[in-house]
C-alpha atoms as one frame of an Amber mdcrd trajectory, in Angstrom:
protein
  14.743  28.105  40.079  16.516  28.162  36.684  16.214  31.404  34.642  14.921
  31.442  31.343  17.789  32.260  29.061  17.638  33.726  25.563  20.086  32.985
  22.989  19.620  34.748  19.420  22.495  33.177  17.796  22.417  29.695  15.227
  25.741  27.995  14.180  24.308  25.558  11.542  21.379  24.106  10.443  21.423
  20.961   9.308  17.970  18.784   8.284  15.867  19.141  11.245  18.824  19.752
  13.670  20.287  22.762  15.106  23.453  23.800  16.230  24.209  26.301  19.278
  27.430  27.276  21.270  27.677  28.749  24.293  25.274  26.975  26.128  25.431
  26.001  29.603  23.029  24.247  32.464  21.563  22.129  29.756  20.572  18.381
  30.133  19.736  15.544  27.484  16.066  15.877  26.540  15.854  19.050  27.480
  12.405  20.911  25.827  13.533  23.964  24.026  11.167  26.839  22.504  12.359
  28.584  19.358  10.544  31.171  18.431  10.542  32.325  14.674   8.397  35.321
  13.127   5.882  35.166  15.922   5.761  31.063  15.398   6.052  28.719  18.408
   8.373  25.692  17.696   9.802  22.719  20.083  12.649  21.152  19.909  14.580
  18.656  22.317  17.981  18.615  23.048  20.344  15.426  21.645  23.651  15.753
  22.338  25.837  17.813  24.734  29.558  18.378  24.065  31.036  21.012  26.421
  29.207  24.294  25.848  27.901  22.883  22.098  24.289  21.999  21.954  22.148
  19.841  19.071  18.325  20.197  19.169  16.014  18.288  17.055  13.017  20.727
  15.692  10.266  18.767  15.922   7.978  21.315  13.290  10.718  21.132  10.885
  13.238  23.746  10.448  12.012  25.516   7.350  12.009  29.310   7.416  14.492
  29.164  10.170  17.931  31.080   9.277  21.053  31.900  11.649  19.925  35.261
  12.879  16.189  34.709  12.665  14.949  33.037  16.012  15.112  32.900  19.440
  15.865  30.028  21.460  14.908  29.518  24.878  15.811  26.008  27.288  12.583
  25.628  29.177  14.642  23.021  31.740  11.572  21.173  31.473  12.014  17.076
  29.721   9.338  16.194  26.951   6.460  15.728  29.334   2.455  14.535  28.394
  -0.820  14.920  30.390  -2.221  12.317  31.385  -5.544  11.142  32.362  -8.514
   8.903  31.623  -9.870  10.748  29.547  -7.182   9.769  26.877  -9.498   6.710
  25.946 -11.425   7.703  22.586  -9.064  10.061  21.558  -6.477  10.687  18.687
  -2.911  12.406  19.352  -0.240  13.417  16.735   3.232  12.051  17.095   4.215
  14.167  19.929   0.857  14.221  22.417  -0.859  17.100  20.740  -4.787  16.291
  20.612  -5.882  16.160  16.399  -9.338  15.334  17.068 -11.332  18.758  18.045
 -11.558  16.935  21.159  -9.396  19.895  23.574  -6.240  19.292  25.465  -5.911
  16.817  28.314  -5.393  18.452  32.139  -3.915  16.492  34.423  -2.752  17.565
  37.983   0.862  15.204  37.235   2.314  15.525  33.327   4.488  12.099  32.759
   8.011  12.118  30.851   7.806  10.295  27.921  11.358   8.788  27.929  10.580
   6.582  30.578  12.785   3.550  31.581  12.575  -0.043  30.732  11.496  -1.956
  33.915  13.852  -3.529  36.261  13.907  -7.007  35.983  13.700  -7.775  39.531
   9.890  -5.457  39.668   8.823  -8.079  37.334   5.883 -10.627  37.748   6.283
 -13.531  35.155   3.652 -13.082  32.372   0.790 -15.210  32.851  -2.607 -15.545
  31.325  -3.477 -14.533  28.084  -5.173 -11.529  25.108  -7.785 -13.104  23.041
  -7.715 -11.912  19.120 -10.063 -13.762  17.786  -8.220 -14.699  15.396  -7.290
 -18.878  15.034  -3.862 -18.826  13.998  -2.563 -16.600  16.821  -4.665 -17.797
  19.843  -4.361 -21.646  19.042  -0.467 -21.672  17.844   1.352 -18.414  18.852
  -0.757 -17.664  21.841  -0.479 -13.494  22.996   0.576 -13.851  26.649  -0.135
 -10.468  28.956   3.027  -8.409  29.251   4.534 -10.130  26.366   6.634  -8.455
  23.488   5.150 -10.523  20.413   6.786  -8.772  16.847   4.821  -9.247  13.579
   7.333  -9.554  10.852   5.815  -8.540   7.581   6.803  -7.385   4.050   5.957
  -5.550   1.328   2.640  -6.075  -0.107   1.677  -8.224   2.678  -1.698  -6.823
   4.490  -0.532  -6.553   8.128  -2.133  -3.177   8.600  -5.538  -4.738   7.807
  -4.165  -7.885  10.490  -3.141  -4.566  12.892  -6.891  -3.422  12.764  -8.481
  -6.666  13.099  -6.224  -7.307  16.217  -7.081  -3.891  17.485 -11.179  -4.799
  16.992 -11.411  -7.696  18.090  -8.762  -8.201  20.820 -10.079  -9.031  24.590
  -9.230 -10.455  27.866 -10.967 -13.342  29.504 -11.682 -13.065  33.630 -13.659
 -14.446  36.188 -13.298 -10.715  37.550 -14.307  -7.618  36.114 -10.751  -5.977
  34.666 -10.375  -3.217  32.553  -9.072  -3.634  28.782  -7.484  -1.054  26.527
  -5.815  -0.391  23.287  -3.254   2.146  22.731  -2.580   2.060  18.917   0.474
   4.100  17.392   0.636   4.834  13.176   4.428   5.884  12.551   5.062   7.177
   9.681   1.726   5.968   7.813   0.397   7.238   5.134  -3.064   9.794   5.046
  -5.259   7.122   3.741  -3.583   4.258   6.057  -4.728   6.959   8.877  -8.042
   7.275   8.023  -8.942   3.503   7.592  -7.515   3.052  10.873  -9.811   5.979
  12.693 -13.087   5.088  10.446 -12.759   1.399  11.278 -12.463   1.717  14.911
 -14.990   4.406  15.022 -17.442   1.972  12.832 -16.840  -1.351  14.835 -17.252
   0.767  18.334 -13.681   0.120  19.372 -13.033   3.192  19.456 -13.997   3.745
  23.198 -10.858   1.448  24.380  -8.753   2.693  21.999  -5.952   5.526  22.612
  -4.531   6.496  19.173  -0.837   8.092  18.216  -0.536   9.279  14.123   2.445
  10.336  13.130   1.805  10.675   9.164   4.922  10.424   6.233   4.822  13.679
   5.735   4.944  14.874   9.402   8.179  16.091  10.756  11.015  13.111  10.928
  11.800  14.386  14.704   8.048  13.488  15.215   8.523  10.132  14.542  11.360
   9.254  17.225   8.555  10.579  19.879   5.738   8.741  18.922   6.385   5.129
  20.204   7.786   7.014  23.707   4.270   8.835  23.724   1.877   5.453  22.996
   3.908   4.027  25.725   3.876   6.460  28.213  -0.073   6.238  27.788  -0.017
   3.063  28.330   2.256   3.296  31.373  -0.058   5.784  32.945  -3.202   2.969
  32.035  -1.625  -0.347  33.157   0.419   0.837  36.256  -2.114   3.849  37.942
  -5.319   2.906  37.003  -5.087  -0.931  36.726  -5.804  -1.332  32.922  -4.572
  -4.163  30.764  -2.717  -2.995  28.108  -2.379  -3.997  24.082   0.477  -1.520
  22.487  -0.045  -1.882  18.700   2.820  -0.532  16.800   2.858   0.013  13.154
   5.493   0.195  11.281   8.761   0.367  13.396  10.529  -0.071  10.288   9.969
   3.770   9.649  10.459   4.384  13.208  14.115   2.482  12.434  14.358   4.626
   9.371  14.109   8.472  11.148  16.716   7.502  13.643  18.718   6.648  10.738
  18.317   9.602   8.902  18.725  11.309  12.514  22.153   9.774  12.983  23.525
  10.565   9.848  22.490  14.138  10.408  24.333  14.192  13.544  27.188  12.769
  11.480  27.481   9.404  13.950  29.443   6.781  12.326  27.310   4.130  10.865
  26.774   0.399  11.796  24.924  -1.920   9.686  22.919  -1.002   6.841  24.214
   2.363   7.801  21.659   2.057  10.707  23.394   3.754  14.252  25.248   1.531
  16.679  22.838   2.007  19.544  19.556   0.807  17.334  19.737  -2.601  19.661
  19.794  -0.707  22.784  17.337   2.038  21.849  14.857  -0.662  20.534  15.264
  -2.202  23.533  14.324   0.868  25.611  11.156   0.653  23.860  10.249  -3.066
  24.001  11.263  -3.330  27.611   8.830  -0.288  28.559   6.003  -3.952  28.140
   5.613  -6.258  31.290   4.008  -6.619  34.162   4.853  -5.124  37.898   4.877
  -7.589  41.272   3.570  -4.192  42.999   0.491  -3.187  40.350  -2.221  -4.997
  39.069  -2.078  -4.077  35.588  -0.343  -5.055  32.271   1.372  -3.926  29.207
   1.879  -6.360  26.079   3.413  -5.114  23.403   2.512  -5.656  19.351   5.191
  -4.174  17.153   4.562  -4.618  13.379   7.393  -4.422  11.067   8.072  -4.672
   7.332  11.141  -6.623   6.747  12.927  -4.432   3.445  13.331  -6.995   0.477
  11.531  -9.258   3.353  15.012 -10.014   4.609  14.687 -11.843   7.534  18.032
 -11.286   8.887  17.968  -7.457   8.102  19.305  -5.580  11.220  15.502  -4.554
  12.164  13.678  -7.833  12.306  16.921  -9.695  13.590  17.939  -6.876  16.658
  14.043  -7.176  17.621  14.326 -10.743  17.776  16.791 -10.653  20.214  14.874
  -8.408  22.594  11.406  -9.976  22.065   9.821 -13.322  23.376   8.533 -14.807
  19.898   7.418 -13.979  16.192   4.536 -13.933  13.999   5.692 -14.027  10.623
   3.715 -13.109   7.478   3.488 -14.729   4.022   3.423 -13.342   0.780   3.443
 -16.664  -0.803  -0.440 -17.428   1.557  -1.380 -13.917   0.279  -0.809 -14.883
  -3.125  -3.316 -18.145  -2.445  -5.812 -15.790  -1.000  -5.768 -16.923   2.561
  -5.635 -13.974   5.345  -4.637 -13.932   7.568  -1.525 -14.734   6.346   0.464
 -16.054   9.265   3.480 -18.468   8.310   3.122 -20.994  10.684   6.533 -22.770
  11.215   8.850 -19.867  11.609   6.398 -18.185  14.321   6.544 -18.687  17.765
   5.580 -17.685  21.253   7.783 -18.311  23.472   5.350 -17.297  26.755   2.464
 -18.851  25.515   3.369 -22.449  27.379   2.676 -20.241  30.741  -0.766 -18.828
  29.961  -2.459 -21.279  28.042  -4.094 -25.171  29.079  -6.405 -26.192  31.852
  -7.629 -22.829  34.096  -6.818 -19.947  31.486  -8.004 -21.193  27.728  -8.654
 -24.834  27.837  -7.081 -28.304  29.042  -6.351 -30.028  25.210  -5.041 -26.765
  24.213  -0.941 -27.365  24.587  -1.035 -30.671  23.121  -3.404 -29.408  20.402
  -1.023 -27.076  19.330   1.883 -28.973  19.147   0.509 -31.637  16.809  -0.810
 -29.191  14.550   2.479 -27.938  14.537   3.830 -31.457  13.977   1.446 -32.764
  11.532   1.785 -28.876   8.896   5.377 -29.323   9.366   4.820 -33.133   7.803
   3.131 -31.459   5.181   6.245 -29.348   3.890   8.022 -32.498   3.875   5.519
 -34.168   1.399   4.700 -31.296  -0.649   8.616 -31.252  -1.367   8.672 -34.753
  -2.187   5.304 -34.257  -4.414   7.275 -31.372  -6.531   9.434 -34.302  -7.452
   7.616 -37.654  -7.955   4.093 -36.079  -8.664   1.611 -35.912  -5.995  -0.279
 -38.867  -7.779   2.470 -41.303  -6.994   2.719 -40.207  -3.250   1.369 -43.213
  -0.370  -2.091 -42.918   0.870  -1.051 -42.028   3.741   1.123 -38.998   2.782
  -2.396 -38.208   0.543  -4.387 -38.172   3.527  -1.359 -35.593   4.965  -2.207
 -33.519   1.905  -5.392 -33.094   2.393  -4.955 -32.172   5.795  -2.548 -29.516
   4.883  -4.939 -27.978   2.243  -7.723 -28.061   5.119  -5.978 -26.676   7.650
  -4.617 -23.591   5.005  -8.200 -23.232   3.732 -10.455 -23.321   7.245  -8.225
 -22.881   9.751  -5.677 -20.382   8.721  -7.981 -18.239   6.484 -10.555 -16.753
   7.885 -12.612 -13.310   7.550 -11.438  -9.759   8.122 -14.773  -9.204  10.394
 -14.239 -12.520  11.335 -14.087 -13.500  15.818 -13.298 -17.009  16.448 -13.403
 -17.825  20.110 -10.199 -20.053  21.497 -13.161 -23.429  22.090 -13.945 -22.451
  18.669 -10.513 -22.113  17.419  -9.972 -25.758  19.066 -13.070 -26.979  18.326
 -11.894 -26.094  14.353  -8.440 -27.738  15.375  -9.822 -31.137  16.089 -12.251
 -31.380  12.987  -8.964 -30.801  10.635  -6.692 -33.349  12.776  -9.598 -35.729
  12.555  -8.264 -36.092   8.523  -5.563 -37.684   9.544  -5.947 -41.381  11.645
  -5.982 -41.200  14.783  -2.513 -43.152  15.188  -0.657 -40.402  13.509  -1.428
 -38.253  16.831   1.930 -38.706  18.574   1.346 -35.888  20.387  -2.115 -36.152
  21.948  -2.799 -38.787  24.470  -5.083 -41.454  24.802  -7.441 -39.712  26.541
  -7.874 -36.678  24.829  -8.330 -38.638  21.736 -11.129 -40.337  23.257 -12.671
 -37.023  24.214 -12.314 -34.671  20.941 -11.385 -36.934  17.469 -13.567 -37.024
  15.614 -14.572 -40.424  14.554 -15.543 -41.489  10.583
């Protein structure tokens, strides 16, 4: 048994870390309690060097001096309870119920640093998360136990995108499996908050749906712990009680941002952007916490939204997640600005799963090639709407016309579509087929003979 130790003594303070000497029979991640004027604060230790200790304060560390608190190492890691009961419920950044709802007993607590899962435990993602929503079912498809990024911007509505996702997402089963959201706000503003709670309370989603807030002007420490927290809830869901798992993220840009600030307070020397050398590998450690197991039945897929600063593609956030992550969804400002939502750029967003879980036995046969020539045919469009900026879109072929009208169709009906809005994947299809039936049916490449027959829509 390890004895509780008391040490009365500060070095430096510096943001919201400390500095103590002396220390021994300490580990990384550690739990500490300092204890201030009669208040209780926690605090985890991040970084060891011989008998010199640095704890992050997760309350802050205002009021705290060098001679005013006592420090104790509870030899404990950062641990949550967890049980069913979770569902319905709203947590602050590190696990503590905010909701009036009382704390969650559990007979096993869960640490929240987890590990990403080993490769070989994996089972291949198959099968796929309904959203409702056209542009991501029918051409970017959500595969279970995928890691699918939404790259956003400033100005762009993704949390309103985040919320709709949340509402309306769903899996589709001949058996009776169990569904759940675990949604985590870092570093969102109050209002942001709220419209997230009152929406999910109002549409009834609530019920499925675990929530994490970590607000802007919470504690920066708070916001390293919150992603480690929705996860571990959804660990706990997908791998001991069989649910399958959506993780929506929003924003990991100010997730990125803390463990900046973090790392300069720790005085690390800086890598790109000044952002730490280790952002790759501790993004990874979150991302790779999604999947599914060969030895459980249930399934973690993972939604992190992120706003690209000066919507800089190839900033060090968006382009480190790309590497880790199976796909994109990339938003527009330019669709915003012609008053389609959602605003999902079509060409530079992919899914690189979705070839696994979609087609004859999980959404429907024509779906694969269905996709593809939409892709084909919009990306025909660019072409001739470059060409039109320099001749005049009066003096293009009838044929590169008829392209344009597509184009403008499949913008106006299938891309946009309402913020309450569900669109089933045969609708979704359905919707697909009415805007390729614009074009002749010889411009299909990509759709064969007999699907033609089945679904075009004939003049």
């Amino acid at each position: 048994m390890k004895f509780k130790k008391e040490y009365l003594e500060i070095d430096k303070i510096d943001g919201p870390l400390v500095f103590v000497s002396g220390i021994d029979d300490v580990f990384y991640g550690e739990i500490v309690e300092i204890d201030v004027k009669n208040e209780k604060r926690k605090g985890k230790v991040i970084r060891i060097e011989d008998n010199h200790v640095v704890i992050q304060v997760f309350e802050g560390t205002a009021g705290l001096s060098n001679k005013n608190a006592s420090i104790y190492f509870t030899g404990k890691a950062f641990e949550l309870n967890l049980n069913e009961d979770i569902l319905g419920r709203t947590f602050n950044g590190v696990g503590d119920p905010i909701d009036k709802g009382g704390k969650i007993y559990s007979d096993s607590s869960y640490n929240i640093n987890g590990r990403p899962i080993n490769p070989v435990a994996r089972e291949y993602p198959k099968n796929y998360i309904e959203t409702g929503i056209s542009a991501i079912d029918t051409l970017t498809t959500l595969i279970r136990g995928q890691k699918l990024p939404i790259f956003s911007g400033n100005g762009v509505p993704h949390n309103q995108l985040a919320d709709q996702i949340v509402r309306q997402a769903n899996i589709s089963s001949e058996h009776q499996e169990k569904f759940a959201v675990v949604f985590a706000a870092i570093g969102v503003k109050y209002d942001d908050a709220a419209f997230f709670k009152k929406s999910f309370e109002d549409s009834g989603a609530s019920e499925k749906v675990v929530m994490f807030v970590n607000l802007a002007n919470d504690p920066i420490v708070e916001r390293i712990s919150t992603p480690r927290c929705a996860l571990t809830a959804a660990e706990y869901l997908a791998f001991e009680k069989d649910y399958h798992v959506l993780v929506v993220m929003t924003d990991i840009t100010s997730y990125c941002e803390a463990l900046r600030e973090i790392s300069s307070s720790r005085e690390e020397v800086p890598s790109r952007k000044g952002y730490p050398g280790y952002l790759y590998s501790d993004l990874a450690s979150l991302y790779e916490r999604a999947g599914m197991l060969n030895s459980r039945n249930g399934s973690i897929t993972l939604l992190p939204i992120l706003t690209m600063p000066n919507n800089d593609i190839s900033h060090p956030i968006p382009d480190l997640t790309g590497y880790i992550t199976e796909g994109q969804l990339v938003l527009s400002k330019a669709l915003i600005q012609s008053n389609i939502y959602p605003p999902i750029e079509v060409l530079p967003s992919l899914s690189r799963l979705m070839k696994d879980g979609i087609g004859e036995g999980y959404t429907r046969e024509d779906h694969p090639d269905v996709s593809n020539q939409l892709f084909a045919s919009y990306s025909k469009v660019k072409e001739i709407r470059d060409l039109a900026q320099i001749i005049g879109e009066n003096d293009l072929s009838e044929m590169d016309q008829m392209y344009m009208k597509f184009g403008r169709a499949f913008e106006e009906e299938f891309l946009s579509q309402g913020r309450e809005e569900f669109r089933s994947i045969d609708e979704s299809l359905n919707l697909s087929w009415k805007i390729l039936s614009i074009l002749p049916a010889s411009e299909l490449d990509r759709l064969n003979n007999e699907l033609i027959e089945k679904h075009y829509i004939k003049k």
